[in-house]
C-alpha positions in Angstrom: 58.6 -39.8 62.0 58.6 -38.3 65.5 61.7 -36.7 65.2 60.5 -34.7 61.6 57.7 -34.4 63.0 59.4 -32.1 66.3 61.9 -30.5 63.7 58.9 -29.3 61.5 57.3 -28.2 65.1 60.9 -26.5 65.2 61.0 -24.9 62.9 57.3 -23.4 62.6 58.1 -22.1 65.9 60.6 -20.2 64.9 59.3 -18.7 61.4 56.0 -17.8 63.8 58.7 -15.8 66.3 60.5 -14.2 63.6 57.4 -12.9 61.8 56.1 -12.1 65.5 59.5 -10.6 65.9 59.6 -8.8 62.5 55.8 -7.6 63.0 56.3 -6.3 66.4 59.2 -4.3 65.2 57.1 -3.2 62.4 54.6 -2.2 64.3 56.5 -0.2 66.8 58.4 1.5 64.3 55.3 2.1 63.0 54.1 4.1 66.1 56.8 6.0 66.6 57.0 7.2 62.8 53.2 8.4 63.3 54.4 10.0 66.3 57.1 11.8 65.5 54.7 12.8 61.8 51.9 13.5 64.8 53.8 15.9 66.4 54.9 17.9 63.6 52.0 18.5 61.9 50.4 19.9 65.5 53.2 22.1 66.5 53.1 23.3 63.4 49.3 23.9 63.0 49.2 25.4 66.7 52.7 28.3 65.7 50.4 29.1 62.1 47.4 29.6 64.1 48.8 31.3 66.9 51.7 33.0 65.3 53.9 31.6 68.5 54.8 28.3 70.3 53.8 28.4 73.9 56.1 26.5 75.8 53.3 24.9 77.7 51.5 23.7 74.8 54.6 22.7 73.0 55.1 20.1 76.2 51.5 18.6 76.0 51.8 18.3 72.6 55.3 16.4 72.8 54.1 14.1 75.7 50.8 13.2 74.2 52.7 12.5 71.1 55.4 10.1 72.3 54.3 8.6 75.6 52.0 6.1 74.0 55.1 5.0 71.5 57.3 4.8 75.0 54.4 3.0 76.9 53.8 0.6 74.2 57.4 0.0 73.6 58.3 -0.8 77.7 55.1 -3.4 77.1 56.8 -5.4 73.8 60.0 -5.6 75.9 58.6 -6.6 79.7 55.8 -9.1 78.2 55.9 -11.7 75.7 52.3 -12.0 74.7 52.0 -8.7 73.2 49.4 -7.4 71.3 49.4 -3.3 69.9 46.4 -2.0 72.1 46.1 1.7 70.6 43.2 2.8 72.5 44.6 2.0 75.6 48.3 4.0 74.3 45.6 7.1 73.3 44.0 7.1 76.4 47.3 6.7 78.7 48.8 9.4 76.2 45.9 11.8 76.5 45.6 11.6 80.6 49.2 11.7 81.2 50.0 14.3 78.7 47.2 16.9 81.0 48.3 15.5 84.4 51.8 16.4 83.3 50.3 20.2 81.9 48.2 20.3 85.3 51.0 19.6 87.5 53.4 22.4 85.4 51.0 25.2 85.5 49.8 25.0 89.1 53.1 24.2 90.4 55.7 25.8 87.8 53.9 28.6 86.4 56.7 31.0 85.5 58.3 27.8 83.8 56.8 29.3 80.1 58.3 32.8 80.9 60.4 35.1 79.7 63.4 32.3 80.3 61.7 29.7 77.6 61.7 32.3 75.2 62.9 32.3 71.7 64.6 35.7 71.7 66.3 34.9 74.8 67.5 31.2 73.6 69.1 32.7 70.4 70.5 35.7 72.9 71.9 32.6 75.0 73.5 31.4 71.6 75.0 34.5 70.4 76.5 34.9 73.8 77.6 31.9 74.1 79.9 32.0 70.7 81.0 35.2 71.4 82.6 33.9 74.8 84.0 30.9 72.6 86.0 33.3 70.6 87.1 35.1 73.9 88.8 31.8 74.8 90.6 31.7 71.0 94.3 32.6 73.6 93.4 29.9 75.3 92.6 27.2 72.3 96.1 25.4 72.7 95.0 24.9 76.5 91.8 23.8 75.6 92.5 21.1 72.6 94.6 19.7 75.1 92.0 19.8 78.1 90.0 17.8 75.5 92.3 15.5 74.4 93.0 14.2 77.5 88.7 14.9 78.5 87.9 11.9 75.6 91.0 9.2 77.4 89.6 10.0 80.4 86.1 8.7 79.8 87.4 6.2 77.2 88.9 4.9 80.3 85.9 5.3 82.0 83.9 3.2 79.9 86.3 0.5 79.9 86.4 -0.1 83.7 82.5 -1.1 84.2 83.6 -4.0 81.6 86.4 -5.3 83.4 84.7 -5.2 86.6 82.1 -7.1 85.7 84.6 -9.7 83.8 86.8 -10.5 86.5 82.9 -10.8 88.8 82.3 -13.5 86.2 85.3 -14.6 86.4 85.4 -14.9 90.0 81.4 -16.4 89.7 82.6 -19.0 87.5 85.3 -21.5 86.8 88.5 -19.7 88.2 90.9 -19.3 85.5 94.4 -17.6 86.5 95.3 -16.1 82.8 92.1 -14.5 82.5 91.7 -13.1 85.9 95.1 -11.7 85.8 94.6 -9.8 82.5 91.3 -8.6 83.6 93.1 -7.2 86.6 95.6 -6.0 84.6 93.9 -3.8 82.5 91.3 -2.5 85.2 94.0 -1.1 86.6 95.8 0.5 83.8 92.3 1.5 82.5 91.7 3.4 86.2 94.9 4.7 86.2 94.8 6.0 83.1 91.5 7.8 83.6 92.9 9.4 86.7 96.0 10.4 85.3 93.7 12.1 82.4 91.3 13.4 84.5 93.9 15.2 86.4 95.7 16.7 83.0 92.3 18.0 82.3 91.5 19.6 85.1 94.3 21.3 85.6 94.7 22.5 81.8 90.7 24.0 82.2 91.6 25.6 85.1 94.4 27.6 83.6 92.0 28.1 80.3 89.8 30.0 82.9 91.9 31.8 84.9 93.7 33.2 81.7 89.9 33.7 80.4 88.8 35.6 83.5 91.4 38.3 83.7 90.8 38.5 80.0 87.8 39.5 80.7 88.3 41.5 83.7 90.3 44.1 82.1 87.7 43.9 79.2 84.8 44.5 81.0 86.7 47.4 83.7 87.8 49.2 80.1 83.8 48.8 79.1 82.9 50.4 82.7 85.5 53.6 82.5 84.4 54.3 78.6 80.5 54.5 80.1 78.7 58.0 80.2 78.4 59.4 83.7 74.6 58.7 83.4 75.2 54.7 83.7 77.2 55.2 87.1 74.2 57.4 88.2 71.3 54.4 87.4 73.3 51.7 88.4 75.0 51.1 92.0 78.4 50.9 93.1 78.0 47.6 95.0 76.1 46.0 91.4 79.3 47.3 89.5 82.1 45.9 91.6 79.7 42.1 92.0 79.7 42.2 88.1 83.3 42.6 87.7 84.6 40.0 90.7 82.4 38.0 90.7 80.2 37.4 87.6 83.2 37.3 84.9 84.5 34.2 87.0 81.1 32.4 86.8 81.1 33.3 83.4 84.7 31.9 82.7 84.0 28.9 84.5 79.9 28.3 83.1 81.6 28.3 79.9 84.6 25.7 80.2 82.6 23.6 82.5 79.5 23.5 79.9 81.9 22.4 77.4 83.7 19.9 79.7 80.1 18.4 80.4 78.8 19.0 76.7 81.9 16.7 75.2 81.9 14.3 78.4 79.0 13.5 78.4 78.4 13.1 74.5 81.3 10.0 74.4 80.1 8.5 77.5 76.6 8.3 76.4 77.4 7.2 73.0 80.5 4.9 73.7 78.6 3.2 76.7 75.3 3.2 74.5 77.5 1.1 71.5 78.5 -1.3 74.9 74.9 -1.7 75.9 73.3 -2.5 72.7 75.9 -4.7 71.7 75.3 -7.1 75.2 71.3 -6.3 74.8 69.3 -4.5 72.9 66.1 -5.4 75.2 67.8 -3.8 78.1 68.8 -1.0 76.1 65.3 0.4 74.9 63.8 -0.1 78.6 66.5 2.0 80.1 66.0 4.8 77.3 62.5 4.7 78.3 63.2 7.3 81.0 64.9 9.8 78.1 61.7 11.9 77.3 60.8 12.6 81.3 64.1 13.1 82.2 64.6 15.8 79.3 61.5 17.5 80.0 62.8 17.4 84.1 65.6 18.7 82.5 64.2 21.8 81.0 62.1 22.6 83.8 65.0 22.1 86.1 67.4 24.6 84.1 64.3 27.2 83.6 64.1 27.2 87.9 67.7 27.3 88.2 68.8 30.0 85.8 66.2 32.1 87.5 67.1 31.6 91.1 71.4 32.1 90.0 70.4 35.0 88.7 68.2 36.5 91.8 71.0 35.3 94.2 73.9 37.3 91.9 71.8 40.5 92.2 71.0 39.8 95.7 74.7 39.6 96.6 75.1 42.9 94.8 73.0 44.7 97.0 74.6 42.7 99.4 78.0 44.4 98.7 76.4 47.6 98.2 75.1 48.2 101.4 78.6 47.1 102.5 80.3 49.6 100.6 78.1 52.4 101.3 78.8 51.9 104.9 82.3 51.4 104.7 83.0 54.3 102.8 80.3 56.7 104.8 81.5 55.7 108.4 82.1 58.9 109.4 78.3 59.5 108.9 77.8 56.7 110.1 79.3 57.0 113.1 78.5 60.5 114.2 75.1 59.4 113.7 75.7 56.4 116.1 73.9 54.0 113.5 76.4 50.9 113.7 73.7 48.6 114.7 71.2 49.7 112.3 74.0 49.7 109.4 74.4 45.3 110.4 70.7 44.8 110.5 70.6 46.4 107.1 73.5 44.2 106.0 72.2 41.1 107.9 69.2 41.9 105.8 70.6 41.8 102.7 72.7 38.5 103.8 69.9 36.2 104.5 67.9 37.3 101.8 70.8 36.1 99.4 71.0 33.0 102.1 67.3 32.5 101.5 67.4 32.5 97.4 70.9 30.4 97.5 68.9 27.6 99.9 65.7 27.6 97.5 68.2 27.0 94.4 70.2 24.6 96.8 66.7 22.9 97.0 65.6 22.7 93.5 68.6 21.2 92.8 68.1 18.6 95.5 65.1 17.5 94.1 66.6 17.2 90.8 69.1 15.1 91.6 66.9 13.0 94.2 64.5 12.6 90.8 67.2 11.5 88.2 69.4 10.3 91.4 72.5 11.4 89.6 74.6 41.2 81.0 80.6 44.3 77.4 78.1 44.9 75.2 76.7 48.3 76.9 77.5 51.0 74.4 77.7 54.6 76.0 75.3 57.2 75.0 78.0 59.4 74.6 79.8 58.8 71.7 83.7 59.3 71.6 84.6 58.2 67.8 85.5 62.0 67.3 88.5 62.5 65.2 89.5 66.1 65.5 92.8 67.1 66.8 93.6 70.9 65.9 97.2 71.7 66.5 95.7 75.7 68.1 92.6 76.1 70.3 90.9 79.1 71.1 88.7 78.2 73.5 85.6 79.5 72.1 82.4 77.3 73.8 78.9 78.2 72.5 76.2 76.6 74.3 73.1 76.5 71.3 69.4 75.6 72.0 70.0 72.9 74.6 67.1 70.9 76.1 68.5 68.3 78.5 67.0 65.8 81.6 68.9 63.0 83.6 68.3 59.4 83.4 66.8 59.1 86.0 64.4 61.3 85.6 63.7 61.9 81.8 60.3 63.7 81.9 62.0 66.6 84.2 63.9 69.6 82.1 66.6 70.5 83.8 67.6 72.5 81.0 65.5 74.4 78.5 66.8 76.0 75.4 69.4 77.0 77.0 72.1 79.8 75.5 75.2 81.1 76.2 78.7 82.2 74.7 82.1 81.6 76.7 84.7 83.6 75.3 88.6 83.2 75.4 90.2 85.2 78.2 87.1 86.2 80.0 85.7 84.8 83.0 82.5 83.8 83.2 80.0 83.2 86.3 77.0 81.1 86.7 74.8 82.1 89.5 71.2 81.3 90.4 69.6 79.1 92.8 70.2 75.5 93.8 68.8 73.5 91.3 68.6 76.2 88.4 71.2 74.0 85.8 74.2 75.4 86.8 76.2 72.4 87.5 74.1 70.4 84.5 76.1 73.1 82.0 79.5 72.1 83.3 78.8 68.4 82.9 77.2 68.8 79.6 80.4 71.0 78.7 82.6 68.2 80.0 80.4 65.3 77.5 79.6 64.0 80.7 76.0 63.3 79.3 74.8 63.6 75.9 71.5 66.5 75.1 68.1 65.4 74.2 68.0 68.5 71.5 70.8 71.3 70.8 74.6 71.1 70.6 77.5 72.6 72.1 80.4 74.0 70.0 84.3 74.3 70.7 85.6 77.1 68.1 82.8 76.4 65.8 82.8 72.3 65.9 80.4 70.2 67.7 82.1 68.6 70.8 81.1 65.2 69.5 83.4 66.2 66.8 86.7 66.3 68.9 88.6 63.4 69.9 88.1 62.4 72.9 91.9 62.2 74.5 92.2 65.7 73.2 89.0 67.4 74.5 89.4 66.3 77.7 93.0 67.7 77.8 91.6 70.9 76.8 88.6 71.2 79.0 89.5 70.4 82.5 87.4 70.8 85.8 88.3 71.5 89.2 84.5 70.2 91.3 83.8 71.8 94.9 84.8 68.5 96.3 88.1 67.4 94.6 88.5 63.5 94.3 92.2 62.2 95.1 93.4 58.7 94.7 95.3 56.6 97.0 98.7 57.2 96.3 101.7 60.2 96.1 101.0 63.8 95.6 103.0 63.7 92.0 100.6 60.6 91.2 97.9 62.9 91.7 99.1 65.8 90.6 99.9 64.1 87.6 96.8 61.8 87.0 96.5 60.9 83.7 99.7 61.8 82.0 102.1 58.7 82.3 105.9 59.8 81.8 105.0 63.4 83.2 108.5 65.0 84.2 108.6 66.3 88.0 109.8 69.4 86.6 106.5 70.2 85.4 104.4 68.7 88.7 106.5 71.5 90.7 105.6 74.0 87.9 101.7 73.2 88.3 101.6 73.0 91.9 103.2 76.7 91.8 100.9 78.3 90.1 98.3 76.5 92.0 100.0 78.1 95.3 100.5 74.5 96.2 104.1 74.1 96.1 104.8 75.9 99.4 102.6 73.6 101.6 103.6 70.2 99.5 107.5 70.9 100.5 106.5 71.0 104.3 105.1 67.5 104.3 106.9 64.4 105.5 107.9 63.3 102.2 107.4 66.1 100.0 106.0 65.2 96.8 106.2 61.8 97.5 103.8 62.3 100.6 101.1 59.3 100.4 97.7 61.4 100.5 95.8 59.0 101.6 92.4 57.1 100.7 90.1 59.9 98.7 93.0 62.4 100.1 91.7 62.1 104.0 95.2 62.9 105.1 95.2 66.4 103.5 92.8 69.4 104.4 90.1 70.8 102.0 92.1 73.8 101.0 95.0 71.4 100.4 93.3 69.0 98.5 91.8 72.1 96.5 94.7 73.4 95.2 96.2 69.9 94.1 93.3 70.0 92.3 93.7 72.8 90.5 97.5 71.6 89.9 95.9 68.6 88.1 94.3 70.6 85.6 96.7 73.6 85.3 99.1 70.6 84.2 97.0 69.9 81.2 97.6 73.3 79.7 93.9 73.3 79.4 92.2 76.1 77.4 89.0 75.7 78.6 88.8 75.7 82.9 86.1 75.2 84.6 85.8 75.7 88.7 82.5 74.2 90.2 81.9 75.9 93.2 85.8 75.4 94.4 85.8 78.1 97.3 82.5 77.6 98.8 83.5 75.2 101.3 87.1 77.0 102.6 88.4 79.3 105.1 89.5 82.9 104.1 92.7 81.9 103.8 92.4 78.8 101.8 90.0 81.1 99.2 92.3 83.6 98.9 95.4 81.3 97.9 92.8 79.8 95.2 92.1 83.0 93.8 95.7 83.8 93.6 96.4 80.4 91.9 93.1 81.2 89.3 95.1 84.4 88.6 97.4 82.7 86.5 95.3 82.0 83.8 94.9 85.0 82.1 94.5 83.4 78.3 92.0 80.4 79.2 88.5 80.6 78.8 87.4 80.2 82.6 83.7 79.2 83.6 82.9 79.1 87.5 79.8 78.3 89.2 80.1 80.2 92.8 78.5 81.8 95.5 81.5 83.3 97.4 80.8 87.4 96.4 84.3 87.8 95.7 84.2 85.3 93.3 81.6 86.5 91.2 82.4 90.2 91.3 85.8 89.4 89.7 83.5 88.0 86.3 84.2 89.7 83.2 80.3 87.9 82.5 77.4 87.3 84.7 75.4 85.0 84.0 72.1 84.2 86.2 70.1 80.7 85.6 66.7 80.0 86.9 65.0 76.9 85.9 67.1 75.5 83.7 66.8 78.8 81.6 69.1 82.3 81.1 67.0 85.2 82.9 69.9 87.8 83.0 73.1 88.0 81.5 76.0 91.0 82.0 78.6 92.5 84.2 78.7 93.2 88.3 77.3 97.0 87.4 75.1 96.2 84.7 73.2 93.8 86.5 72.9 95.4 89.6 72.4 98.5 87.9 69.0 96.6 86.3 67.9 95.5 90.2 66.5 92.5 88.8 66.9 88.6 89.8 70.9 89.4 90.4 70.4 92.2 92.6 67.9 90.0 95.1 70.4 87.2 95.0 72.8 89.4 95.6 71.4 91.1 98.6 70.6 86.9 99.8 74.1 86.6 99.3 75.4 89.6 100.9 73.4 88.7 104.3 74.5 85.3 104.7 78.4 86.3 104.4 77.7 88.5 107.0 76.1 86.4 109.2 78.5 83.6 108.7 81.3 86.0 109.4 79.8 87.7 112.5 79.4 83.4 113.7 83.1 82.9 113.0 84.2 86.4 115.1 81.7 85.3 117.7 
């Protein structure tokens, strides 16, 4: 009787923890079905009411809807006399969930900015597909990198096992067979993760390098496509930190993120299966942490992003001020401002040294708490088609209203009009400031005008191809830029496969040829960086040899004899006397220069105040006649300096 009567106490025991068992897990799933349902009807009333989820509210609700399930569940699994208590959960839920709000808003208030945002998240996710198919050279590198990415953890999650066996086995009764095979296959197991990690590694690495110069030449063809108005807003130094250094922390972000992504998905889930399968207990109290660590997560990334992003444009500055200096040191030093030009750069450095330690230190944290911009279009479009086998080289400048970037409520132009004809020579004169120089850039579709057009032989510039215009209209600018490298590479900058034949034909009729067969090497003299080894007059008329190469039909000569010696000037007007057919505009001040002008042309304020030849307009005594009396007494003065 005693003995039925202890299996019936037995047994009663059990059925009581079962249905114990059973109604606890009912009860918890319970919970966490309410708050999941909890949670969904509140985001969704707050985004109808408000017509938008703010990223703060969006965290109270989600803590104040799921730390009560996680509190409750950490009590079923630490305590065996349980009992549901959901006043208690409520309240814990309620004051943690505005502690937690408290702390993120006094703290973290930029954390529901511009970064959390919706547009910017689906921004992140186009971006981030379109850099995918970037990689699409790259995908027989990358299946591999992943191939051996899932042994390597596989073999990962294998080793924790067998560590722990052959510690039990060691613990326990000592048993040779076992230990030996536990050894045995730690070790293969460790090997083989290193051999894999070392396969992928070096498989990602070539993924991104191939990816980066991909992107490199990508990104430098975006830059040179760009309309001069880009390069105006935006600094040399931001340029050149885009192109080093941003498309390698793009093309390493990218395979890194991926590595991570697929790492860490088969370690959590493979060691996940190993956990619940020894205990499920253990499992659920060490997921308990999942919620805060996500939401550290989120606010760590938001912190992060931000401060990578203020330390990239700091070291662009950075460079900036490095390359100004560098390439003004002339200035720099007949000015005797060395010292100030390194506190200025010393400036910039520790300001980047300052963001890079406050990202350095939000990342500290983080890992101390869990202990673990070629899509820039030009505004100057150049999807012209037109190719005519003849030009005449007809230019018609018609109503044009036009400002610069950078200052878009200022006119420098204001329906403006003018006709260049074919053969003639035209001069723009006026003050400093009047438009002159704004015509030849608009001419060269250098910028685009806010209202009127400008027509080649009757067609819209935007019209013309934009290889082809540009081999027609060619400019020769009062400071001519030359590129490291020979006189013929200059010379003949632009036209790969260019004969020599026809460089020594150009530099004739530039009046260049004499002076080029003096030097060291002749045409194969290295001109040096921006042409420093070469005088102004020199570099002038290799200047003009670059565009007379081009056959152009339109020339155009900004100011090109305003900063030479008589000499110099008169071999450039000998070499401009070769082009009897083109249509020639020139922006001048030299008198010479502008008496020569079939038309006159005199711009004040961005408009056409007179308009005619030499005679005519000084015949009228009007706004030429008083600039050319300004004119007339600064030549002489300047002469009367150089005789003195």
């Amino acid at each position: 009787r005693k003995d039925n009567l202890a299996l019936r106490v037995k047994i009663a025991k059990r059925t009581l923890l079962k249905f114990r068992t059973r109604n606890l897990d009912y009860n918890l799933f319970r919970q966490w079905a309410e708050s999941a349902l909890r949670c969904t009807l509140l985001s969704a009333g707050y985004i109808l009411y408000k017509d938008a989820a703010d990223p703060l509210m969006r965290r109270w609700i989600t803590v104040h809807c799921f730390i009560g399930s996680v509190y409750e569940t950490g009590r079923s699994v630490l305590f065996d006399n349980y009992r549901l208590d959901k006043f208690n959960s409520w309240l814990v839920s309620t004051v943690a969930a505005v502690l937690a709000c408290l702390f993120w808003e006094i703290t973290l208030p930029d954390t529901n900015g511009e970064s959390n945002g919706k547009e910017r998240k689906q921004k992140a996710r186009v971006l981030f597909i379109r850099v995918i198919r970037l990689y699409r050279p790259d995908y027989l590198l990358l299946c591999g990198a992943f191939v051996f990415l899932a042994l390597a953890v596989l073999c990962e999650m294998f080793i924790p096992l067998y560590t722990g066996k052959v510690i039990d086995i060691l613990g326990s009764h000592y048993q040779w067979d076992n230990f030996r095979s536990a050894i045995i296959l730690m070790g293969l197991f460790s090997l083989g993760s290193s051999f894999s990690a070392g396969c992928r590694g070096g498989l990602f690495m070539c993924a991104i390098n191939s990816f980066t110069c991909r992107v490199k030449v990508q990104l430098f063809g975006s830059l040179v496509r760009q309309d001069i108005g880009f390069f105006e807003t935006i600094k040399t130094g931001d340029i050149t930190s885009r192109l080093s250094t941003d498309t390698t922390l793009m093309g390493r972000a990218v395979a890194l993120n991926v590595n991570v992504l697929l790492r860490t998905m088969i370690k959590t889930l493979g060691m996940l299966y190993l956990m619940l399968s020894l205990s499920w207990k253990l499992t659920l109290l060490m997921l308990m942490e999942t919620p805060l660590t996500g939401l550290l997560q989120n606010i760590y990334d938001t912190h992060y992003q931000r401060l990578s992003k203020e330390v990239q444009d700091s070291m662009a500055q950075a460079n900036e001020t490095a390359g100004e200096a560098v390439s003004g040191i002339r200035t720099v030093k007949s000015f005797r401002t060395e010292l100030g030009e390194a506190h200025r750069y010393d400036v910039r450095l520790m300001e980047t040294h300052n963001l890079k330690t406050r990202r350095d230190t939000v990342r500290a944290v983080y890992l101390l708490v869990r202990r673990v911009s070629l899509d820039r279009k030009s505004e100057v479009s150049i999807d012209g088609n037109l190719q005519p086998s003849a030009l005449k080289g007809h230019v018609s400048f018609q109503n044009l209203t036009f400002s610069y970037p950078r200052r878009p409520d200022h006119n420098v132009l204001k329906n403006f009009s003018l006709e260049l004809k074919p053969g003639q020579m035209t001069a723009l004169v006026g003050m400093s400031g009047g438009g002159k120089s704004t015509c030849v850039s608009l001419l060269e579709r250098f910028y685009k005008p806010q209202q009127g057009q400008i027509l080649l032989d009757r067609q819209p510039l935007q019209n013309y191809q934009h290889k082809y215009l540009h081999s027609k209209i060619a400019m020769v600018g009062q400071e001519p830029v030359l590129f490291s490298g020979t006189v013929q590479d200059n010379i003949a900058y632009g036209l790969p496969g260019c004969s020599m034949d026809k460089v020594k034909e150009a530099a004739s009729k530039a009046n260049a040829h004499a002076f080029i067969s003096k030097l060291e090497n002749g045409y194969n003299t290295d001109v040096g960086e921006r042409g420093n080894l070469l005088s102004g007059g020199e570099k002038q008329r290799i200047a003009i040899a670059r565009a007379l190469i081009r056959q152009p039909q339109v020339l155009i000569l900004d100011e090109v004899t305003s900063s030479l010696d008589t000499e110099s000037e008169q071999m450039v007007q000998q070499a401009l006397s070769c082009c009897p057919t083109q249509t020639l505009l020139v922006i001048a001040h030299r008198l010479k220069t502008i008496e020569r002008a079939d038309q006159i042309v005199v711009i004040d304020s961005g408009e056409v105040v007179e308009l005619g030849t030499h005679q005519e307009l000084m015949d009228k005594k009007g706004s030429y006649y008083k600039l050319r009396e300004r004119l007339f007494t600064d030549e002489n003065s300047q002469r009367r300096q150089r005789e003195i």
